[in-house]
N, C-alpha and C positions, 0 to 999 in steps of 0.2 A: 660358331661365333654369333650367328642372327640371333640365336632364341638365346643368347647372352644379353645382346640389348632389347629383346621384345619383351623378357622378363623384366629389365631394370625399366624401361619405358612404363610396363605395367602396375610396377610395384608403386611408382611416382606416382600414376593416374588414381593409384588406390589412396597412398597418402596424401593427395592433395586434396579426395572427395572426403577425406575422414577430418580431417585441419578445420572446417566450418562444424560438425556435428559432434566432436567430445568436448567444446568447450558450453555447450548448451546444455546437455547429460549435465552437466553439472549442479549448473542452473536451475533443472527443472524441479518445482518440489508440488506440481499440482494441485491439493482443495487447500493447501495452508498457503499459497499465495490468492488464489483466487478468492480466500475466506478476509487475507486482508486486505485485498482490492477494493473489494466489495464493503465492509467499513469505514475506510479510505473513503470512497466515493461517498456514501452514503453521508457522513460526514461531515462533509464538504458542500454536500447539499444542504442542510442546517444550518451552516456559517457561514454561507458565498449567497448573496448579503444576510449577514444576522436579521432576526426581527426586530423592529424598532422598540427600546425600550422605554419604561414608563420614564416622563421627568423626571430628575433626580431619586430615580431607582440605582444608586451605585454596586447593590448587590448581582442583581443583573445584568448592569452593563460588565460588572468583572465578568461574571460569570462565562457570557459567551465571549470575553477577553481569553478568557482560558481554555475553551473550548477550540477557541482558531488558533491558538497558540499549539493544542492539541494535533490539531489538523494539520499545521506547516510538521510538525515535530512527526509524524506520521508518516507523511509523502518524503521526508529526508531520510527517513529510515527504508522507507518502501524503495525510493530509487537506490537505494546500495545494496539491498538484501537479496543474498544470495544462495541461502542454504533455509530450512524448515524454521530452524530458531529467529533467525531475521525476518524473517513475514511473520513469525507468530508475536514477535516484541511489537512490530508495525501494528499487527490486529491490536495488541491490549492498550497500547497508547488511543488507538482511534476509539478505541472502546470506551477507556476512559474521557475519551471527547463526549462520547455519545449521552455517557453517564452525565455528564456535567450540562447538553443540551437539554437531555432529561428534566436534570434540575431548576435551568432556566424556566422553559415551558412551564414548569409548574408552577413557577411563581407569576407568570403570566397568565396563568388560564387557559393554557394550549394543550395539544393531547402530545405525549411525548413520541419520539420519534419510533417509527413504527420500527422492527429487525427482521 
């Protein structure tokens, strides 16, 4: 009757230490979140504060208007993504941020943002 409950005592200790570790497994998807962290932030460094643009440059001012737009629209996809396809939509949204700082910068006379 002991080794009846040192088994069930056991079995509990095993599933209580596995309850924290298969919902992460899940989670994990490795270089395709770290690929759009890493855009995300980068990102975010370009638009947190924009450069100042020229007076009445309205093309510009949209510009990096789109680009932080880019950036929030990014980080709201990054925090819910939970499988390979959800960080890879995160990466091409920030991407298309970066695209669009890109285009600012050059209408500035700046060097575009380095990758």
């Amino acid at each position: 009757m002991t080794w009846l409950w040192l088994t069930l005592a056991g079995l509990v200790l095993v599933a209580g230490a596995l309850v924290p570790v298969l919902p992460r497994r899940e989670r994990r998807s490795d270089a395709a979140e770290t690929r759009a962290r890493s855009a995300y932030l980068l990102l975010g460094h370009h638009v947190d504060p924009p450069p100042p643009a020229p007076e009445g440059d309205a093309e510009t001012e949209a510009l990096f208007r789109r680009a932080i737009e880019r950036w929030h629209s990014a980080g709201g996809v990054l925090a819910e993504a939970t499988t390979r396809e959800g960080f890879a939509l995160a990466q091409r949204i920030a991407e298309e941020g970066l695209d669009t700082v890109a285009e600012a910068h050059a209408r500035l006379g700046l060097p575009p943002p380095a990758r």
